[in-house]
Steps between C-alpha positions, in 0.01 A plus 500: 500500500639817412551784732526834593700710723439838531682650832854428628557243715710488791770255485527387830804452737474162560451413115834358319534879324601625791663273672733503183530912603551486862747184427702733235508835648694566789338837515154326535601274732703722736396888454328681747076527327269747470160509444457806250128639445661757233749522291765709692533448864700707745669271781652689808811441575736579820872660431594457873360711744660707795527417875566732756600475905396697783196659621422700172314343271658611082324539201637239210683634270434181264265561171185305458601300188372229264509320214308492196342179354402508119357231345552350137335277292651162392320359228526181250243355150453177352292464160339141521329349188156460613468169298715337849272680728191275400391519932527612796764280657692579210469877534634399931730312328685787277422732824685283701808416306566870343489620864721300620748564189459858503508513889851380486616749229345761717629399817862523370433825318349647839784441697756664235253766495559527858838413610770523149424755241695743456343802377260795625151391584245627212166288630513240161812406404617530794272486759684573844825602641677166561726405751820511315403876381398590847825392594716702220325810559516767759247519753213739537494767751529388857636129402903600508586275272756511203477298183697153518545557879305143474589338195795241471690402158647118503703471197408092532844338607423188789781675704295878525181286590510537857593859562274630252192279643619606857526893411161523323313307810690733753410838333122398602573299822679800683216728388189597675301310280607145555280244668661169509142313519395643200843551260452377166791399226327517126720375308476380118637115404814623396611560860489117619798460388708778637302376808635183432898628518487755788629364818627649800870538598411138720396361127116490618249575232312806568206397273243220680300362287160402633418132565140328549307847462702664694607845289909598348673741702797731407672608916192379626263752297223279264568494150175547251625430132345703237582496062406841518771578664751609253584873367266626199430862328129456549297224614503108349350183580882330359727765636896465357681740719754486776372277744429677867477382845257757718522435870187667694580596835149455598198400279262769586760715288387316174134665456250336297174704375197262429293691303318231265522135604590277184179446304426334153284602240323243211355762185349233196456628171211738341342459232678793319824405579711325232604233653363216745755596778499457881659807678669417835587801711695500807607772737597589857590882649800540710691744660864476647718768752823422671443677858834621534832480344672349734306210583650340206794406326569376147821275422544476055701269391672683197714203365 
C-alpha cells in the first residue's frame, strides 16, 4: 500500500541513526547541551569574580559576561525511484538506512565543524568557531589570552611524543579551568600510534587503552576518538588536514546548542513533476561555543 508522509518526523535517540551520531561524534557525546527555543541564545558566563576581607563589604569589579549560541542548519537529500518504494515498510525501510548513512557523514562533519577548521566562522560554510581557531586566536576582552598560548606543534618523531603530549595537557591542567573528573582527550585515529610510542623516562606507556568497557586514557584523562578531528579550511564529513589532539580541561567548556532535534522528512512525487521520484530530507539545528580559551588546548601533528 502506498503512502504518504507529509510532516517531519523525529528520528529518535534510541533509533540506530543516532546511535550511529552519538557513537561518531565526540562533541555529541561529551559537550556540555542546551536546549535552544531560538536561534541565538545568550549563555552567562563567570570571568572570576573578586573576594574581599574585613568588615567592609566591596563592590565586584568583575563584568557580567556571556556567550552567544547561534545555531546552523545541517542538512542532507536522497532522490529514490518511486518504482522501489511500492509500501510502506519500504518507505521505513529507505528512512531507516539513509539516516543512518547520512547520520554518520554528519556526525563526522559536526565535529570538524566544531573542533578543526581553520577559518573565520561565516554561519554555512563554516558554521562555528572551532576549537583549533579558538585556540590560534586572541581572546576577547576580559579573557587575557594570546593566540597559540594553547596550541602545541609535534613535528611527529616517536622521541618528541612525550613532551609534546605532556606540554599540551599541562597548559590546561595548571589552569583554572581544569576538572580532573570531567577532562576529555579528542583525539583523531592518527594519534594511537604516537600513543602507542610515548613512554615515560621509567619506559611506562602513558597511553591506557581501555579493556572490557572500560574507556582509553592519555595521564589518566579519557580519550573520545573522533575522524573529524583533523585540520580543514571549512567544514567536511572526510576531512584531510593535519591531524589534532584537543584536550578539554573540563566538558562544560565544549557547549552544544540543541536547537532542532534530528528529524526526517518523506516528500513523493506530484503529478506535475517530471519524474516518479521520492525526496528524502534530513536535517538537525545546532549551535557550538567554546566557553573560554583556556579551557582547552589543541596539539597538531604537522608531520
Amino acid at each position: 500500500m502506498a503512502v504518504s508522509l507529509t510532516n517531519w518526523i523525529p528520528i529518535e535517540w534510541s533509533s540506530e541513526a543516532l546511535q550511529r551520531v552519538q557513537q561518531n561524534s565526540a562533541v555529541e557525546a561529551y559537550a556540555r547541551s542546551f536546549n535552544m527555543t531560538t536561534d541565538t541564545q545568550r549563555v552567562l558566563r563567570s570571568l572570576g569574580a573578586d573576594v574581599g576581607t574585613g568588615g567592609t563589604y566591596t563592590d565586584d569589579s568583575s563584568v557580567n559576561d556571556y556567550v552567544l549560541l547561534d545555531s546552523v542548519k545541517f542538512t542532507g537529500q536522497f532522490k529514490i525511484d518511486e518504482d522501489d518504494l511500492s509500501d510502506a515498510d519500504s518507505v521505513i525501510d529507505t528512512i531507516s538506512v539513509k539516516s543512518t548513512d547520512w547520520a554518520t557523514s554528519y556526525a563526522v562533519a559536526f565535529d570538524n565543524s566544531c573542533l578543526a577548521v581553520t577559518g573565520v566562522a561565516n554561519g554555512t560554510t563554516i558554521p562555528f568557531t572551532s576549537v583549533y581557531k579558538t585556540v590560534r586566536t586572541n581572546g576577547e576582552t576580559g579573557e587575557s589570552y594570546t593566540a597559540d598560548d594553547n596550541y602545541v606543534a609535534y613535528n611527529g618523531t616517536a622521541s618528541a611524543a612525550y613532551d609534546n603530549l605532556s606540554s599540551v595537557v599541562a597548559k590546561v591542567e595548571q589552569g583554572l579551568y581544569f576538572n580532573q573528573s570531567r577532562a576529555l582527550v579528542i583525539a583523531d585515529n592518527t594519534f594511537r600510534q604516537v600513543f602507542r610510542s610515548a613512554k615515560d623516562d621509567n619506559g611506562m606507556p602513558v597511553f591506557i587503552q581501555g579493556i572490557a568497557g572500560t574507556p582509553d586514557t592519555l595521564f589518566g584523562i579519557q580519550v573520545a576518538w573522533s575522524n573529524g578531528a583533523r585540520t580543514s579550511a571549512t567544514k567536511s564529513a572526510t576531512p584531510a588536514g593535519n591531524p589534532i589532539l584537543v584536550v578539554v580541561g573540563d566538558t562544560d567548556a565544549l557547549m552544544r546548542g540543541d536547537r532542532l532535534t534530528p528529524e526526517a522528512l518523506v516528500d513523493r512525487a506530484r503529478a506535475h513533476d517530471s519524474t516518479d521520484q521520492t525526496a528524502l530530507k534530513l536535517r538537525v539545528r545546532k549551535a557550538f561555543e567554546v566557553s573560554h580559551p583556556k579551557a582547552v588546548a589543541v596539539l597538531e601533528k604537522t608531520a
